[in-house]
N, C-alpha and C positions, 0 to 999 in steps of 0.2 A: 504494500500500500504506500511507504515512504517513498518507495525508488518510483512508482509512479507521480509523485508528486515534481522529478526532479525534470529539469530540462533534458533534450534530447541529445547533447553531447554528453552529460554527464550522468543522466542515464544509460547512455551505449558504455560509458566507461565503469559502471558500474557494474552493468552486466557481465561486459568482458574480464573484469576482473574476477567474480563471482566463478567466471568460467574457467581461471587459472591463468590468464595471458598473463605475460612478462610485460614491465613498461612500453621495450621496446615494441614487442609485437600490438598492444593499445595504440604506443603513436604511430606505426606503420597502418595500421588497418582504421584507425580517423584521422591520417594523414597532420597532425601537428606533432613538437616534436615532443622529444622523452623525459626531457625536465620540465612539460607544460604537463603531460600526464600527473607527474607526481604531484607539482604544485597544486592541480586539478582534484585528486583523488583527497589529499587532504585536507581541501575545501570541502569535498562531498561529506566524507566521515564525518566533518564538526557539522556540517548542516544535518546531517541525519541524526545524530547525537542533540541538538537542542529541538528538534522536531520531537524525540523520541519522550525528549525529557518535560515536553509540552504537551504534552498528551498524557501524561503519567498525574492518578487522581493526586490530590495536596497530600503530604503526609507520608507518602512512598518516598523510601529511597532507591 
C-alpha cells in the first residue's frame, strides 16, 4: 500500500530492489546513474519510514 503511494521512479526503484538488483543494475535499467540510485533509495526508506510511523495509532511504538 506505501510503495503505491510512491512516484513512478521511485516506485520502479523500489521494486527493483525488493527484486534483488545491485545499484548498478537499478541505474542501468532506469537509465540515471548509481550514486543517484542510492541517494534515491535513501530518500524512499525515510519517506516510507514516517508514512509508516503516521499511520501507527498514538501510543505505539
Amino acid at each position: 500500500e506505501q510503495i503505491a503511494r510512491l512516484d513512478h521512479v521511485d516506485r520502479s526503484l523500489t521494486l527493483l530492489m525488493l527484486d534483488g538488483l545491485s545499484y548498478r543494475e537499478m541505474a542501468d535499467t532506469l537509465g540515471i546513474s548509481e550514486s543517484h540510485v542510492g541517494v534515491k533509495i535513501n530518500r524512499i526508506k525515510n519517506h516510507l519510514k514516517s508514512l509508516t510511523k503516521e499511520e501507527q495509532p498514538h501510543g505505539v511504538c
